[in-house]
N, C-alpha and C positions, 0 to 999 in steps of 0.2 A: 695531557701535554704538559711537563714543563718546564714554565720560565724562568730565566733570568731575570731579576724584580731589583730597581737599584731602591737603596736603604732612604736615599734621599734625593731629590732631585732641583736643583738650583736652578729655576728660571732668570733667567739676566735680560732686560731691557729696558731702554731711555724712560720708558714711565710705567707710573702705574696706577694711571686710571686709562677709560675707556676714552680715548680721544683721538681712536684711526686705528687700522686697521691690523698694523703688527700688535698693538697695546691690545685691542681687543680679543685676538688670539692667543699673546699672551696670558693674560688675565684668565679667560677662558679656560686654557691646557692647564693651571695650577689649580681652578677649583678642580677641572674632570680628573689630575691626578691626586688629586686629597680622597675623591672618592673612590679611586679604586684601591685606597689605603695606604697610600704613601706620604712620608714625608714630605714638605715642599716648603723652600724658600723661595720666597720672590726678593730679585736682587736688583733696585732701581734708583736710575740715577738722580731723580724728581723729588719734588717736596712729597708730603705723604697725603698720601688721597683721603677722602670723607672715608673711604670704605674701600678697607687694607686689600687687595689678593687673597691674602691668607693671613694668620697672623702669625707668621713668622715672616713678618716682610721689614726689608732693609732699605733706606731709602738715605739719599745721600745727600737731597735738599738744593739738586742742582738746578739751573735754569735750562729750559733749549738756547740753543746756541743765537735762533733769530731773538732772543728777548734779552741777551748780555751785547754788553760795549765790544765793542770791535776788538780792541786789541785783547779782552778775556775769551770773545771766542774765536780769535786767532790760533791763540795758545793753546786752550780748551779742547779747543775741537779737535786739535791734532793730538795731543797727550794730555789726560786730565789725569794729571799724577793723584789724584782724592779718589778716582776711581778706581786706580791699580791697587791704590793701598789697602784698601775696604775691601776687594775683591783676594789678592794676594790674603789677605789675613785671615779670612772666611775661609779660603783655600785650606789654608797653612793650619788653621785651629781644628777644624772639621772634616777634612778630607778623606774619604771610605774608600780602599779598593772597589764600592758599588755606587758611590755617588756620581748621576749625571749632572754635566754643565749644559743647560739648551740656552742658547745666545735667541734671540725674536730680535730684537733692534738695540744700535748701539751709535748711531751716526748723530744722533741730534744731542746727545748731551754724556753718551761713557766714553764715546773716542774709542782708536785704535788702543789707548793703552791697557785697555783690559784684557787684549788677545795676547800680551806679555806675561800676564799672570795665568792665562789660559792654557800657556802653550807645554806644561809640566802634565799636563791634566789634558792633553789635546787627544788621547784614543778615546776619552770619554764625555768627549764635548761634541754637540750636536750643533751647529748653525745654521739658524731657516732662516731660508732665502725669503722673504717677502716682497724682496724687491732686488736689484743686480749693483748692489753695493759691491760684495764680494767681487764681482769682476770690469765695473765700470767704475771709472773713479765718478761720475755724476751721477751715476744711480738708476739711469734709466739707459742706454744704451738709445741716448736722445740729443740730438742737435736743438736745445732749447732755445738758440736763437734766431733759428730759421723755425723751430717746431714740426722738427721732421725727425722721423727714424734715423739714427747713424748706425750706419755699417763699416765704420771703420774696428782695426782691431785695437781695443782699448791698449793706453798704454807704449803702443805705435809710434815712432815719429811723425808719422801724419794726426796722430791724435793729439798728440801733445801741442802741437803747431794750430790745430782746431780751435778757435774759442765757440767751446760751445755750450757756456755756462750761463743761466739767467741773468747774473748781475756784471760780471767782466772777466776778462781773462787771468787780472788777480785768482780771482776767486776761483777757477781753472787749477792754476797752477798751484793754490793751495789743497783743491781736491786731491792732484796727482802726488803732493808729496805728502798726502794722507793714508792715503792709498798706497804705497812704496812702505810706509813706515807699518801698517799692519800687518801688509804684504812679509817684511822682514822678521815680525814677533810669530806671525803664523801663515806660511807659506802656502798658497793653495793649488802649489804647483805640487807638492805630497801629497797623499789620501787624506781627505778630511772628511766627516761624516756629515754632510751638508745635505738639505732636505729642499727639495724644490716643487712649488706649488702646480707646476703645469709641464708637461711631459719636453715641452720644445722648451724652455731654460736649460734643459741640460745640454741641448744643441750649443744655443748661445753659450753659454760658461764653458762648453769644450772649447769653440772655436776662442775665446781669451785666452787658455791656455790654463786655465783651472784643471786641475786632476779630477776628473770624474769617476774613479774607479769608485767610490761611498756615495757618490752623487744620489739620491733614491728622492722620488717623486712621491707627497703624501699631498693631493689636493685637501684645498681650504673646506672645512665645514658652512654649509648653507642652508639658510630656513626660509623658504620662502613670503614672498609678502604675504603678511595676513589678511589676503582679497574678501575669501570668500569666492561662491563661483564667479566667475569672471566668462564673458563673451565678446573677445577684442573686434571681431568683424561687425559688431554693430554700432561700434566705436569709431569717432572721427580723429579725435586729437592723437599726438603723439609726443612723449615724454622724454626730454633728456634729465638726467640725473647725476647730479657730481659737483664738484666743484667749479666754479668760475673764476679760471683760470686760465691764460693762453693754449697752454699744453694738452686740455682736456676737448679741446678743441669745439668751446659752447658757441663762439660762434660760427664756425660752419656749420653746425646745428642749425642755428638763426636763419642764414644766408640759403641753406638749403628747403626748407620750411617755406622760405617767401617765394624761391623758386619754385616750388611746386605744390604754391598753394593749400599748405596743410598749417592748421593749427598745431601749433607748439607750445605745451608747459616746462616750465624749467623749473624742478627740485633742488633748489642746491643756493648756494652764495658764495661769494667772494667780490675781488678785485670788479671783476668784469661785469658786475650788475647794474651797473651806472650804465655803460654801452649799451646793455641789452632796454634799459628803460628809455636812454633817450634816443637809438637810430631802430629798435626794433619795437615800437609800441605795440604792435598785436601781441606778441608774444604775453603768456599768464606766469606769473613769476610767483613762486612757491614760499622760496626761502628755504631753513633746514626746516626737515617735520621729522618727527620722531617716527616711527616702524609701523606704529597703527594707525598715526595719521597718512602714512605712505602708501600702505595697501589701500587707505579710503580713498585715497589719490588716484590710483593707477586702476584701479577698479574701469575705470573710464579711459583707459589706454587702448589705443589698438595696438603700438609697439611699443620699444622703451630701445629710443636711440643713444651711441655709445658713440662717440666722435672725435674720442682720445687720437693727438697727434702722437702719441708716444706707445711704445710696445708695450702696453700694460700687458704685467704677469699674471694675473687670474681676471680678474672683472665681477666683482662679486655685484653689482648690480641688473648685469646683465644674466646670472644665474641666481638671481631672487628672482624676478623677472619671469625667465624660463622655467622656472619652476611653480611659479605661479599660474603656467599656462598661457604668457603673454609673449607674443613674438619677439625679436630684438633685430637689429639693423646695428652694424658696428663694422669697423675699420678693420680688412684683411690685414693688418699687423700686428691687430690684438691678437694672442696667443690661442683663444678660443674661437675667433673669428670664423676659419675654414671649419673648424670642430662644430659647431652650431650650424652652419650651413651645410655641410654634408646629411647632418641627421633630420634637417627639414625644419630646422627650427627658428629659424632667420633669414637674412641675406647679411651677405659684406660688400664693403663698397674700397677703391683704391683710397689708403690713408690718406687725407688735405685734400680728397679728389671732392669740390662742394659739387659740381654738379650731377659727378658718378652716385654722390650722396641723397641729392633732390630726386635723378632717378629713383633711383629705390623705395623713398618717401610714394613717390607719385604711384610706384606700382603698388605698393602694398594697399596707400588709398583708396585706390581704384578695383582691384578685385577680391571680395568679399571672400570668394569661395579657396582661394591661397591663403588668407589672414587666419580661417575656419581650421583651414588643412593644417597649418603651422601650429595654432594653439595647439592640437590635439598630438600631434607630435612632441609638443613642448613637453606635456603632461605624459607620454609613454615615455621621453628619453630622462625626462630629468633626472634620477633617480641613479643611473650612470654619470655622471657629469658630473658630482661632489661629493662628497662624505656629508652626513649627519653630523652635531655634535659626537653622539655616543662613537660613533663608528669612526669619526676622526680619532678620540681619545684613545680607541684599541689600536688601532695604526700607530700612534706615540708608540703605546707602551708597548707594542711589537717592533718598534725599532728599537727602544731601549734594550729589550732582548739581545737581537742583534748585534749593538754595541759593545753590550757588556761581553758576548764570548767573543767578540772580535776581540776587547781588549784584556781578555785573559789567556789568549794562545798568542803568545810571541810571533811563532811562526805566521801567522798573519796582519803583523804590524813592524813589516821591516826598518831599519832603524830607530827605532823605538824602542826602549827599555822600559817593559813594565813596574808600573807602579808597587804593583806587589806578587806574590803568587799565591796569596789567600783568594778562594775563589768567590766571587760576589753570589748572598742572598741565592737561595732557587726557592718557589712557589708552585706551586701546583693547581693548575687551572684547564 
């Protein structure tokens, strides 16, 4: 067979160390394309990390937005004219009829103004969705201060009228005229080659009015906990893992736990571990643990509870988890939600519902021989349900393919004038 192989491939995101989950997969996709022999810049807006992506990496020495003074990331956040210019010039000095642009994250410290220097180069930019940036000005298609789902259509005059932003309607209205101003350098009401982690995002982004005709769905690569075998039905406790945070919904966790009498450890930190220490003392609180301390952790799960008030796009703890062999309980508006529970590998409970949540706790507690059934399901579906690294990385570079002869037939990039008619790199695999 073959491919279309671009000459070089420019990763672009807010950082570039491993510190969440776009950055990690970032970081990730530049080594697996070095090894399948590509060129690779990493392009980041961040100081430079102990330990480069690649070393050809770019870094712009920027701050996130929550650790600058207000009125720098006022301005910042919406046009960081340092990152157009460094982007724009990489552009302008390097640019190949076979060079891809793949965007992973851009909200916390490059701004919209790097989809200004993008949009010359837009048939061969690729932008992963890791989260509903692209089509929510807040990012999660979430009423943060009630900590519920929004189902309005972003963008909306009912949305706009909405304060539904963590800190105030300021802050609102600075999203939506962030949002408007990206929207203007790269419209995503045209085809754009945008990759989404979970089959229902591309619902959601149709229904905003995103052009899904490039929309293509690559789920996230996952490895599960390093357990070991694990046997959750002989297991009492039950695990939340995540952040402590309102929106991740740790204490209905909590509240749910006490209602139905089950022990709960909590993996994670933030804001909200003062509350869980002084109104929920039973509760065992973890803190962060590293991967191998986590499987020694969960080893002793009988499930691993997910209790996000917001429509998380993949849930990658909940597919360590399951892949591990260990049941999950989590919120019917997680995206995986009904997906796991069809295949026997969970239950879901109504999103904010604590006691639809305590039930659930109290069933799976309670009979052994459903916990048994689950795990072993867990273990025959996992395997469906994510990508591998390696098998994520061939997914990339089968989209790159894609890409590149989309953007070397005009005819299939209406209004758009290509860049050149030299045809990009072919390989043979």
């Amino acid at each position: 067979m073959t491919l279309w192989q671009p000459d070089r491939v420019v990763v672009i995101n807010d950082r570039s160390a491993m510190v969440g989950g776009a950055s990690n997969l970032a970081i990730l996709s530049a080594g697996l394309l070095e090894r399948h022999g590509l060129r690779v810049t990493y392009f980041a807006g961040d100081d430079p990390s102990r330990d480069k992506p690649v070393d050809d990496t770019i870094n712009l020495a920027g701050k996130p937005l929550v650790q600058q003074g207000k009125l720098s990331a006022f301005v910042g956040g919406i046009y960081n004219a340092r990152a157009y210019d460094a982007l724009h010039e990489l552009i302008s000095l390097r640019d190949t009829p076979s060079t891809i642009y793949h965007v992973h994250g851009w909200s916390k410290i490059l701004s919209p103004s790097i989809f200004r220097a993008l949009a010359k180069v837009r048939e061969r930019t690729v932008l992963h969705a890791h989260d509903y940036f692209l089509a929510c000005p807040n990012g999660g298609f979430a009423n943060y201060r009630k900590q519920q789902v929004c189902d309005l259509i972003p963008m909306s005059a009912q949305c706009l009228a909405t304060q539904c932003d963590k800190r105030g309607y300021h802050e609102k209205l600075w999203r939506s005229a962030r949002h408007l101003l990206r929207e203007q350098f790269y419209p995503t009401t045209l085809p754009a080659n945008i990759v989404v982690v979970h089959e229902r995002m591309r619902q959601m982004f149709e229904r905003s009015g995103v052009n899904v005709e490039r929309v293509e769905t690559i789920r996230n690569p996952v490895e599960p906990f390093p357990t070991g075998p694990v046997m959750p039905s002989r297991n009492s406790a039950f695990f939340f893992i995540g952040r402590l945070e309102p929106e991740k919904g740790f204490e209905d966790a909590a509240k749910a736990a006490r209602l139905a009498g089950t022990k709960l450890h909590v993996i994670g930190d933030g804001n909200g571990r003062a509350l869980l220490e002084n109104i929920y003392p039973e509760i065992t609180i973890h803190g962060w643990r590293g991967r191998e301390e986590i499987g020694q952790l969960v080893r002793n799960a009988r499930a691993v509870v997910i209790s996000s008030r917001v429509p998380e796009p993949f849930g990658l703890a909940a597919l360590e988890a399951v892949s591990a062999g260990i049941p999950v309980i989590m919120p019917d508006a997680a995206l995986l939600g009904r997906e796991l529970e069809e295949l026997g590998c969970g239950l879901t409970f109504r999103s904010g519902d604590t006691k639809g949540l305590a039930d659930g706790l109290r069933r799976l507690a309670t009979d052994d021989d459903l916990v048994r059934a689950m795990s072993e399901r867990c273990r025959v579906n996992a395997g469906n349900l994510a990508h591998t690294p390696a098998s994520w990385g061939n997914a990339i570079m089968a989209l790159y393919d894609r890409v590149l002869r989309q953007a070397a037939d005009p005819r299939r990039s209406p209004g758009h004038r290509p860049v050149s008619t030299t045809h990009p790199a072919r390989i043979s695999g």
